[in-house]
N, C-alpha and C positions, 0 to 999 in steps of 0.2 A: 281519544288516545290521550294519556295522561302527559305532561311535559318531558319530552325526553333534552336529555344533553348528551353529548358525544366530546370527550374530552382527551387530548393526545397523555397519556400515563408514560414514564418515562422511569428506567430502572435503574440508580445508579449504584455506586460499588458501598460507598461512607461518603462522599463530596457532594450530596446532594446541596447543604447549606451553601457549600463555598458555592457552587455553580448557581446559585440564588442570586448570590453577591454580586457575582459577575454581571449578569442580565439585568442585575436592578441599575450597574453603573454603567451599561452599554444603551439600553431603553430608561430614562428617567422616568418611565410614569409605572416600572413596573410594580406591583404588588402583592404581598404576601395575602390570601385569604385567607386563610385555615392553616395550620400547621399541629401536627403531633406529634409528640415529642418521648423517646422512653422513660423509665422510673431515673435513668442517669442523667438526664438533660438532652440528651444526643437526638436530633432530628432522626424522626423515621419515616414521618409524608410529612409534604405539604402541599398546597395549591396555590401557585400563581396566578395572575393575570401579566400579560406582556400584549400593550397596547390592544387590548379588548379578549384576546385570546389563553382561555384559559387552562392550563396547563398543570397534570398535578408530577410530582419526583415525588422518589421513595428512595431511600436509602436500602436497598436489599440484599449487599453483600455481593462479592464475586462472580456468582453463579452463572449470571447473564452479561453480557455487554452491549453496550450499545453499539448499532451498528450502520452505515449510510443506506444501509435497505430501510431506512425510516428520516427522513428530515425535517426542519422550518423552513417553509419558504418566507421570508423577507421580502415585500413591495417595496421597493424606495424610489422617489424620484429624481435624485441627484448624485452625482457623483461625489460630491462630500460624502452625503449621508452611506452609497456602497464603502467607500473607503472608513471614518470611522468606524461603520458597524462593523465590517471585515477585522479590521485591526483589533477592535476592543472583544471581538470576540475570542481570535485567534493570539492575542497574548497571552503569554504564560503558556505554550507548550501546545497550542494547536497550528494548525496548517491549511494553508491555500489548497486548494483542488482545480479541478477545469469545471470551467462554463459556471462561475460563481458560485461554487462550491465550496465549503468550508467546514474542516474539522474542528470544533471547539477544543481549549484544552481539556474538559472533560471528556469526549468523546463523542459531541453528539454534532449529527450533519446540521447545517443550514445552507438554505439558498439565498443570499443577497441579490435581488432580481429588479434591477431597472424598471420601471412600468414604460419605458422607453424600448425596449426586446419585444413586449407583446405587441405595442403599438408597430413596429420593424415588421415581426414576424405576417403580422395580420393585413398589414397591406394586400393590395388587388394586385400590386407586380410584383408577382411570382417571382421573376429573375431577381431583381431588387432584394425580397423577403431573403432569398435564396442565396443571396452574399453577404446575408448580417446572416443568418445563422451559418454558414461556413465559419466567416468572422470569431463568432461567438467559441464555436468549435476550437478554435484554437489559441482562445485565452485562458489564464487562471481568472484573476477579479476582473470583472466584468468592466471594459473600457465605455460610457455612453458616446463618447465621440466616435470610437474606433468600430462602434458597431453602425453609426449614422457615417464614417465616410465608406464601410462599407458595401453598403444599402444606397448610397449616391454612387459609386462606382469609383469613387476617390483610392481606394487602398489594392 
């Protein structure tokens, strides 16, 4: 079988560029691969990379929107890093969700996701697991302490 890729394609309205900008100043190592452009200048695709993952936007008018039946999950393993990438994302006109959820100002879902929740989740006691995702349940940005007092039986 020949090399396949499987790439998440993503459809925006005209902000395809701006929402570029944004991701290359919330992830520092992001990168432009390939981009094409109309006979006007105006971005019509491009392909990113975002920390290995790569990702192509198309500027393709109205038609469609984005919508949180599709998202990025986000590994992070600190609470700096959920809170930056939360904020830098959600400036300019997006919004917090529950269980680390996040509407970018363009429109598109992300999950800011502790690698501290799977390790909670995955634990042998069940009871324990079972009071960090209640926990989880009833935050917006994911707290790593609040889900660890939790899961000790602290909260």
């Amino acid at each position: 079988m020949s090399d396949i890729t499987v790439t998440p394609f993503l459809w925006f309205d005209d902000n395809a560029e701006d929402a570029i900008a944004r991701y290359q100043k919330v992830f520092t190592d992001t990168e432009v691969v390939e981009e094409q452009r109309h006979p006007d200048g105006s971005l019509f695709l491009a392909t990113i990379r975002i920390k290995g993952q790569t990702i192509t936007l198309m500027n393709g008018g109205p038609m469609h929107k984005l919508s949180d039946a599709f998202s990025l999950a986000v590994s992070v393993e600190t609470q700096e890093e959920v809170d930056t990438i939360s904020d830098g994302l959600i400036d300019g006109g997006g919004a917090q969700s529950q269980c680390g959820w996040l509407v970018d100002a363009f429109g598109l879902s992300w999950q800011i996701v502790p690698t501290a929740l799977f390790r909670l989740f995955a634990d042998p006691d069940r009871e324990a697991a079972g009071r960090a995702q209640e926990a989880m349940m009833q935050m917006t940005r994911l707290s790593i302490q609040g889900l660890q007092d939790a899961f000790d039986g602290k909260s």
